[in-house]
C-alpha beads as a LAMMPS data file, in Angstrom:
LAMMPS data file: protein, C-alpha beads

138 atoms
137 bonds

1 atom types
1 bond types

-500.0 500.0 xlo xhi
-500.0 500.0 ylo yhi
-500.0 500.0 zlo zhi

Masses

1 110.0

Atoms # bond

1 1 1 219.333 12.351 199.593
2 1 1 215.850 12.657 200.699
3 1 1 214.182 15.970 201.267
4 1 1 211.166 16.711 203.295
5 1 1 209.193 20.289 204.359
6 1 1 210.652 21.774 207.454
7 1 1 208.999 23.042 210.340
8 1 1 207.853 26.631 210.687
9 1 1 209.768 26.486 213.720
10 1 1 213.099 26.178 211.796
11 1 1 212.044 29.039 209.509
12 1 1 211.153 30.928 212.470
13 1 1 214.984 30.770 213.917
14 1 1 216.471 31.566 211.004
15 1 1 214.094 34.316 211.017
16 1 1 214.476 35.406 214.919
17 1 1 217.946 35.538 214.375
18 1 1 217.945 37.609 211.064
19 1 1 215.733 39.914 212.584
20 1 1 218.291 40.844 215.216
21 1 1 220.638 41.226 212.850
22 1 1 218.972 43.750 210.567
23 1 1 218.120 45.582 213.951
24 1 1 221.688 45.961 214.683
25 1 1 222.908 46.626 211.706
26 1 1 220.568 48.645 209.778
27 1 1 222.660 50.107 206.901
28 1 1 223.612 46.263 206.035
29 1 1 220.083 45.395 205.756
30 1 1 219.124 48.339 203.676
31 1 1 222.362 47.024 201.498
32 1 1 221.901 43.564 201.571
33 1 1 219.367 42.209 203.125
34 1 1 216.720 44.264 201.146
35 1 1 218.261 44.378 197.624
36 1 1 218.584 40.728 197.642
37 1 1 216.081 39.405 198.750
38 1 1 212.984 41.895 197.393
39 1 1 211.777 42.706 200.991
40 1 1 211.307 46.017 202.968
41 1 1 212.815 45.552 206.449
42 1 1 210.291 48.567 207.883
43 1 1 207.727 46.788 206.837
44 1 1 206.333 45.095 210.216
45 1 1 205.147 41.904 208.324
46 1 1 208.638 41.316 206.717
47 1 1 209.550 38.381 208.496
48 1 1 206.053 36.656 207.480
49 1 1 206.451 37.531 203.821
50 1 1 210.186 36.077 203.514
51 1 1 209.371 33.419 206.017
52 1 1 206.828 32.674 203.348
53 1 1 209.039 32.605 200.249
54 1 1 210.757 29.831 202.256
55 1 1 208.304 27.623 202.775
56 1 1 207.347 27.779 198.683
57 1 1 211.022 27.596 198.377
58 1 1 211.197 24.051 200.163
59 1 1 208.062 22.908 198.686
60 1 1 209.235 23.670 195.386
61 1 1 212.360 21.613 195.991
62 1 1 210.364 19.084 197.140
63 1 1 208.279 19.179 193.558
64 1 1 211.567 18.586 192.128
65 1 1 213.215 15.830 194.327
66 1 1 209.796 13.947 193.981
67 1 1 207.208 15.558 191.672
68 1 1 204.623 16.202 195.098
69 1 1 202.348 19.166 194.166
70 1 1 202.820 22.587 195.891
71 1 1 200.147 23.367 198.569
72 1 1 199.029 26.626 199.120
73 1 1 200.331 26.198 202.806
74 1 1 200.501 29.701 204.876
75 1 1 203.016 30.522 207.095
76 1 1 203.012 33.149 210.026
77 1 1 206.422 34.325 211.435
78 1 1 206.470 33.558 215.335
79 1 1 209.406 34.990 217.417
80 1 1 211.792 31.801 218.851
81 1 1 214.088 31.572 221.371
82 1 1 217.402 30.521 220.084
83 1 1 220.683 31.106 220.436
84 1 1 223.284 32.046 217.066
85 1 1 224.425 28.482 216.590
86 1 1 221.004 27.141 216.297
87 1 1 219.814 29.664 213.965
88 1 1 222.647 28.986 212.152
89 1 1 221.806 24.750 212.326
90 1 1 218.436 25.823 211.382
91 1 1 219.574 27.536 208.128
92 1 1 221.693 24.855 207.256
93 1 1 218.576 22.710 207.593
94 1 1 216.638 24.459 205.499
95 1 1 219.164 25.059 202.628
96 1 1 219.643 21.380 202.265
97 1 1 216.103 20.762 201.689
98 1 1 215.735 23.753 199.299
99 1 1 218.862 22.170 197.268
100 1 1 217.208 20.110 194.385
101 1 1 216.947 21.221 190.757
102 1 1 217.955 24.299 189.866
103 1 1 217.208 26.099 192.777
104 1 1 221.228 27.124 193.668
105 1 1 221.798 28.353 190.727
106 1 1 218.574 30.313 189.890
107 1 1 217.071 31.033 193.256
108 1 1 218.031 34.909 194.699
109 1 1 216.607 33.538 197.932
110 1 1 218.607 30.043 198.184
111 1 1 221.532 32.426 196.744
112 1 1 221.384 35.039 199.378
113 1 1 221.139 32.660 202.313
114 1 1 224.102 30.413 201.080
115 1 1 226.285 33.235 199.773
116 1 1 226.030 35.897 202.118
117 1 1 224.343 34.870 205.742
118 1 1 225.798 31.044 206.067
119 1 1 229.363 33.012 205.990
120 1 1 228.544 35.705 208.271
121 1 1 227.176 33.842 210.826
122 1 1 229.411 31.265 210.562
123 1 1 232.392 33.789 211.270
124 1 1 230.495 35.259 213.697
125 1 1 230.277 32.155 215.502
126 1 1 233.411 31.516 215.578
127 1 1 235.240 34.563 216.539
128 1 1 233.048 34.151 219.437
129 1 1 235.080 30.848 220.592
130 1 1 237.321 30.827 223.139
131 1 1 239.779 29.052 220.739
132 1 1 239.721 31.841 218.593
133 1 1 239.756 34.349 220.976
134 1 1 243.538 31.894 222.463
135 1 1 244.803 31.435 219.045
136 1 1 247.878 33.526 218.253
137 1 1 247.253 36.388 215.744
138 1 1 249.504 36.230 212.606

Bonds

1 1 1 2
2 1 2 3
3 1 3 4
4 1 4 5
5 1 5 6
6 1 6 7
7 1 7 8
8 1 8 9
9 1 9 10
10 1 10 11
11 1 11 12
12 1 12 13
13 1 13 14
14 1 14 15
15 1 15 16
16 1 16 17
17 1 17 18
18 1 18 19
19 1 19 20
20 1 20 21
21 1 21 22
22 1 22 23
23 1 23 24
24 1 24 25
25 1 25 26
26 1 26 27
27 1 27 28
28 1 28 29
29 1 29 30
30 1 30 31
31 1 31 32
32 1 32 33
33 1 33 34
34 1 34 35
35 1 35 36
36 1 36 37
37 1 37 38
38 1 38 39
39 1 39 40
40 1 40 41
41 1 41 42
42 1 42 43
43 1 43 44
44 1 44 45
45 1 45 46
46 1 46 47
47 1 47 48
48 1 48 49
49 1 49 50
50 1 50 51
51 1 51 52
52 1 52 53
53 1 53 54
54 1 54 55
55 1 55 56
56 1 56 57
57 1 57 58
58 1 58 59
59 1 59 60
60 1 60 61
61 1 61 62
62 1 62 63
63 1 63 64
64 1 64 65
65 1 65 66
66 1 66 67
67 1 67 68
68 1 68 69
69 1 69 70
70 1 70 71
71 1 71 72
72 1 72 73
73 1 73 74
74 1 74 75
75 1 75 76
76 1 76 77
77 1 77 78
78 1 78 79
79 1 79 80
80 1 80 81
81 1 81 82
82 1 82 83
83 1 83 84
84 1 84 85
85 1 85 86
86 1 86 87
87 1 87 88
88 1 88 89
89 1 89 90
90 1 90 91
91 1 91 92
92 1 92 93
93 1 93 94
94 1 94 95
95 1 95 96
96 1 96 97
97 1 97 98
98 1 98 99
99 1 99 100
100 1 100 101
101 1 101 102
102 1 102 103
103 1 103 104
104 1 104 105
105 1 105 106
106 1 106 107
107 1 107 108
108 1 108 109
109 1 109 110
110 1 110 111
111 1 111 112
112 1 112 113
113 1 113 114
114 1 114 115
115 1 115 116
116 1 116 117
117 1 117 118
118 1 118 119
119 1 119 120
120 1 120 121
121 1 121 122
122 1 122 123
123 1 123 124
124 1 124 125
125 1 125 126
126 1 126 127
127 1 127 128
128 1 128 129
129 1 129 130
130 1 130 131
131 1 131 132
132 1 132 133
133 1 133 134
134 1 134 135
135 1 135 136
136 1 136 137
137 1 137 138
């Protein structure tokens, strides 16, 4: 496997979309969102600060997979257009290049996004289908 430093862009669609979904569904972000992941969703610089931890995240796999040193890079959240499914690519992305040492088994962060959103979304994508939607119930 090789491993490499995503784009802010793909951080920023994971983002975009997560931001929607903690604006719909408040009570799950105070629950799980928050806990989890050692953020404050009323904080208007949220999505910076976690978008952050991701980018250390990555480079710290990266450290791992090939000893590079960590650079003090900064990231700043930007708003993307994207739909579900591409947020959801995005994430995928990123959690294979955040995948080398121990990071899945002693990252929260890695942990929360694996765990918890990959599922969600990925239901939510497909309930959405119009195969889903035509399959018989039971």
């Amino acid at each position: 496997m090789s491993a490499f430093l995503v784009e802010n862009r793909t951080i920023n669609k994971i983002l975009t979309q997560l931001d929607r979904d903690v604006r719909r569904a408040s009570t799950w972000a105070e629950k799980e969102v928050e806990p989890k992941l050692g953020i404050n969703c009323n904080d208007p610089d949220w999505k910076t600060k976690l978008g952050q931890k991701m980018l250390d995240l990555n480079q710290l796999s990266l450290y791992y997979r090939y000893g590079d040193t960590q650079k003090d890079l900064p990231y700043q959240f930007q708003t993307v257009p994207c739909s579900k499914v591409q947020a959801f690519k995005a994430l995928q992305c990123w959690i294979y290049q955040c995948s080398e040492g121990s990071i899945p088994e002693d990252s929260k962060l890695y942990e929360f996004f694996e765990h918890v959103l990959i599922p969600q979304w990925a239901e939510a994508i497909v309930i959405l289908t119009p195969e889903y939607d035509n399959a018989e119930w039971g």
